[in-house]
N, C-alpha and C positions, 0 to 999 in steps of 0.2 A: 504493500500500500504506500507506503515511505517513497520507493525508488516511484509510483507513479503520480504522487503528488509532485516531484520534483520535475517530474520531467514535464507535468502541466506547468509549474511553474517557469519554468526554461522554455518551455514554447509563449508561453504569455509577455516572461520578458523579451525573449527574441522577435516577438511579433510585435513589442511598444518600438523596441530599437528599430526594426523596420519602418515603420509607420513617423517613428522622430526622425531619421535620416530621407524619406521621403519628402515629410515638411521642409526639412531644411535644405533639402536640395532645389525645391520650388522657390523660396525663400532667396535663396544666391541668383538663380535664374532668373528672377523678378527684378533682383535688384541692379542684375547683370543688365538688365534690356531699359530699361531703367536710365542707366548712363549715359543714354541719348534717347530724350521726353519725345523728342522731334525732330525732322528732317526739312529743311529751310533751302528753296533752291532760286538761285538766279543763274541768267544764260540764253539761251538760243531755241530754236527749232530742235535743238538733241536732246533738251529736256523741259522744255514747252506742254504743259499738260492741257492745256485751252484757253489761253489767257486771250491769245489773238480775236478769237468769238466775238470779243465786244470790244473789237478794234474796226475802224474802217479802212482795211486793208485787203488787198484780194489775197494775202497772203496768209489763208484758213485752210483748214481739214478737216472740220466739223461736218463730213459728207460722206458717205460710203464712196468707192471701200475702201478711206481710211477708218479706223476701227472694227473691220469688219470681224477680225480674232482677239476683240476685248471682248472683256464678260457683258454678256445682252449683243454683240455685236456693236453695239452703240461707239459711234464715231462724235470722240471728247474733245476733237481738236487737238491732240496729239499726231503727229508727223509720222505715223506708223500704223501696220495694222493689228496693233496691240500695245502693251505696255512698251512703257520708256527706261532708261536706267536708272533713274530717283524712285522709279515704284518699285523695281526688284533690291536697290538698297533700303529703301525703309522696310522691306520686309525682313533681309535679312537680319536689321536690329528689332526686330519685332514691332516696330511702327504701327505699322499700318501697308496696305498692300495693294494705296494705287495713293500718290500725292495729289489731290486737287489743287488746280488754276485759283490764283485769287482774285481774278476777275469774274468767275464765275458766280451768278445770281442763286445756283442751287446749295452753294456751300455758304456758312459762316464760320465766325469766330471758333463756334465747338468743335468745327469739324478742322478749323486749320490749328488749333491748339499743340495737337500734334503731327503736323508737318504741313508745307503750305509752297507754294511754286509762286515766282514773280517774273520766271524767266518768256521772252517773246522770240516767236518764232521771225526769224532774219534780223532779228538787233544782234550789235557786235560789242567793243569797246567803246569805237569811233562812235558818237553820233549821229555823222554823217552817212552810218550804215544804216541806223536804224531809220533815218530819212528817208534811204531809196522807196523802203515800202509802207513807209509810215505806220511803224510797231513802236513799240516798248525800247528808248535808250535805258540803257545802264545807268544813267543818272535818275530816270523816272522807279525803274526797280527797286534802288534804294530809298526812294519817296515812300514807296507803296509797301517797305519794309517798315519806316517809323512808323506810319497807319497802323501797320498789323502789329506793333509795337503798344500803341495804346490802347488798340479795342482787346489787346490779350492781357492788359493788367487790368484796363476792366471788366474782365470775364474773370479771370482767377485770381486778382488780388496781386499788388506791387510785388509782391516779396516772392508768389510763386510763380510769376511772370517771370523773374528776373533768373529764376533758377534755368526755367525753361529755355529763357534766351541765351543764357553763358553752357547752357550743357548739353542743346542743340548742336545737329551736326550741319551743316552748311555746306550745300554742294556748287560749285561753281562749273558751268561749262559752255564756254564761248569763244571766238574769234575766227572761225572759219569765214564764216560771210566777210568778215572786213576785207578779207584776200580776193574770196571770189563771188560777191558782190560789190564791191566798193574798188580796193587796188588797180584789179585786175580788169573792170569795167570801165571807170570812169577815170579821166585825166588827170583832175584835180590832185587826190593827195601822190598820186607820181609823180607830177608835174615838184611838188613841196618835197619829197621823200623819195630816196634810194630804198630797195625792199627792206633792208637792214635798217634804217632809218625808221621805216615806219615800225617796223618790229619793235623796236624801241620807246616809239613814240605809244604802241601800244599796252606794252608792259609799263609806260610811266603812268597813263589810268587804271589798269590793274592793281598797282599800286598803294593807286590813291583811294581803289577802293575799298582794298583790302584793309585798308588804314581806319576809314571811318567805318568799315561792316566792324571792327576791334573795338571802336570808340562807343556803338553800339550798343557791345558786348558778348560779341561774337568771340569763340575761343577755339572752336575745334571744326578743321575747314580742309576741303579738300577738293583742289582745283586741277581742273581737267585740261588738257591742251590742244593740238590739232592732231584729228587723223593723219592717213595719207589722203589728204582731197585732190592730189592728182590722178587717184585711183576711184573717183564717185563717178559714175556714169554718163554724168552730165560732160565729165572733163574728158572722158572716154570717149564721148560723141562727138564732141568740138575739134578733138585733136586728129584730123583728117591726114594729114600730111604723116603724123605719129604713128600710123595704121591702127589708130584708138587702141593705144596700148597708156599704159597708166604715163601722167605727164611728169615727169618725174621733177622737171625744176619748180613743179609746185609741190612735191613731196620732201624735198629737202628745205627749201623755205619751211614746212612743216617741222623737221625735224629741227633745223635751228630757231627756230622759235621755241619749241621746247626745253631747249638746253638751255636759253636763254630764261625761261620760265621757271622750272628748273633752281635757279640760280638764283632769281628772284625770291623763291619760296623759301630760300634758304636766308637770305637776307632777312625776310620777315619774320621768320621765327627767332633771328638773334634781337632784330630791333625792338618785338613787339616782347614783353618775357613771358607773358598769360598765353601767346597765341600758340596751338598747336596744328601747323598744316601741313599738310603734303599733297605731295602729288600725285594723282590719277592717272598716267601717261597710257592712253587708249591705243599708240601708233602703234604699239610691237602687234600685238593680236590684234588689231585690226588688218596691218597688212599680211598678216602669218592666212589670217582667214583668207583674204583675196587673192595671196599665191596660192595658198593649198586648200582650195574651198571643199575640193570631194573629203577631206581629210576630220572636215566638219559636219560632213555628213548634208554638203550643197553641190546642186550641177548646175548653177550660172553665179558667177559675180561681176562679168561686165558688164550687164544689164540688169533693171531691176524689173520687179514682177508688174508695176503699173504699166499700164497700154504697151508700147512699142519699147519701154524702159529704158530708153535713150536721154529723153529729156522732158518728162512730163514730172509735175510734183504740183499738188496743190489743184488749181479747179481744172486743170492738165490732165489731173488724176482721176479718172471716168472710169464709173463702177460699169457701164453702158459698152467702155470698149473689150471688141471680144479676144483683144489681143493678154486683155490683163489674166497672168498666172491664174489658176486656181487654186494653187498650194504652194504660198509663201514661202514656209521651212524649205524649200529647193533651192531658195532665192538667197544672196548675200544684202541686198538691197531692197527694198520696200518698193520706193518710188527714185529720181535720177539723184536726188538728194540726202536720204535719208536710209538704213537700215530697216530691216525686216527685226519684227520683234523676235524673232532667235539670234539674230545677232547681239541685237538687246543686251538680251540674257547671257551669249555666253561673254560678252564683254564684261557685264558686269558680275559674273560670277567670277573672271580675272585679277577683277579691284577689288571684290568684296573683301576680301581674305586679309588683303592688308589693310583696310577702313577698319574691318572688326579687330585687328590684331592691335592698331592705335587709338580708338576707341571706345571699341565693347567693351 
């Protein structure tokens, strides 16, 4: 009777240990995801979740079939046909698992509490980028961050506002259009600017913003750089004479600008002491996918899956034409501009690793 009283007992306590070591492992895990309240993004059409919508600009996607492989099918104004790569990062910190536009009339304060987009599809640094098509500059985003700044301390209160905003993760990702829509288009800033020059001139508002997103109270930050945009479709089309093979003096422009960035981020973490950022550098796997796409599990990346995927993106982008793919995942590109949302994904399951490594 003795030996099986005890071994009830030894099962009851082995099964409290169970049951405490359960708790407390939910407990770490909570507190682990925790560590980043929210996911805060400015930038471009690469991670643009709708904002343009309530912009008057032809430069929207709010139409089939973009969105056509987001959940409901529904087309959010996102540059893809499905998620972007701030939805697959907030989820890997257990966020949340699509970032809403903050322009968008269906969301508010509750819903951007934890994580919130300010970025416009074809605004650059410059500008004078975001003029071409008359989106969102870079200096409006950060307007439209103090905004979100006060209607969130009057949602939860100064003090837990403030937590939210210093332990917030902050995605930055931008500058491609300033090359090829602005440089590379119009006279103007070549006429002012050597490429390197401008490169320069663009990292000196990078900068400047990364300075006042600090002043903010931004702490934990992670900025993104140029693909290979000599290898987007669009530049694949143009380049006639190249036998539309990837442009390559616009891929090295690319890559020094990166270094240059790079270098940058490294300045900012000495100058700033609170700030913690790094870098997201998308080029390696970006172009590893476009040389060795079968390798990905894709059979076209010089073309994308919209219409004739030469050079359509945006009202180009005709759910009508019967040229457009039926099964994206084939596709390295979405539309002549943008990624198919498996690129998305394995792009950022590339970053994810080191975000969660410096911030989770």
């Amino acid at each position: 009777m003795g030996s099986y009283c005890n071994s009830i007992i030894m099962y009851i306590a082995y099964s409290t240990w169970l049951l405490l070591t359960h708790i407390l492992l939910n407990i770490i895990v909570v507190s682990e995801a925790k560590k980043v309240p929210a996911v805060i993004v400015f930038g471009d059409s690469s991670v643009d979740s709708g904002n343009n919508n309530q912009k008057a600009t032809v430069l929207k996607s709010n139409f089939r079939p973009y969105g056509r492989d987001f959940e409901g099918g529904h087309p959010t104004g996102r540059f893809c046909n499905g998620r972007v790569p701030p939805d697959f990062i907030a989820e890997a910190f257990g966020v949340k698992s699509g970032i809403p536009a903050y322009l968008d009339p269906a969301y508010s304060i509750k819903d951007f509490a934890t994580g919130v987009c300010f970025a416009s599809a074809g605004t650059g640094y410059d500008n004078a980028t975001a003029a071409v098509l008359n989106v969102v500059p870079l200096w409006k985003e950060l307007e439209y961050f103090k905004e979100y700044q006060a209607k969130l301390r009057a949602y939860v209160g100064v003090e837990k506002a403030n937590e939210i905003i210093s332990e917030a993760l902050y995605l930055m990702s931008l500058g491609t259009n300033d090359f090829l829509e602005n440089y590379y288009i119009f006279p103007t800033r070549r006429f002012h600017y050597t490429v390197s020059q401008y490169q320069d001139f663009l990292l000196g508002i990078a900068e400047n913003f990364v300075k006042e997103l600090y002043a903010l109270g931004a702490r934990k930050l992670s900025i993104t750089g140029l693909i290979p945009m000599g290898c987007l479709p669009l530049e694949r089309a143009t380049d006639i004479l190249g036998h539309h093979a990837c442009n390559e003096e616009y891929n090295n422009v690319a890559l020094e600008f990166n270094n240059k960035l790079d270098r940058l981020i490294s300045k900012l973490n000495r100058n700033l002491p609170q700030l913690n950022a790094v870098s997201a550098n998308a080029y390696d796997i970006v172009k590893d996918i476009i040389t060795r796409p079968s390798a990905y599990g894709y059979e076209v990346a010089e073309k994308a899956c919209c219409s004739t995927g030469t050079f359509e993106m945006s009202y180009l982008c005709s759910d009508k034409n019967p040229l457009t793919c039926t099964d994206a995942n084939k596709y390295v590109f979405w539309d002549a501009f943008h990624p198919t949302e498996k690129t998305n994904r394995i792009v950022s399951n590339y970053l994810i690793p080191k975000l969660l490594a410096t911030f989770g």
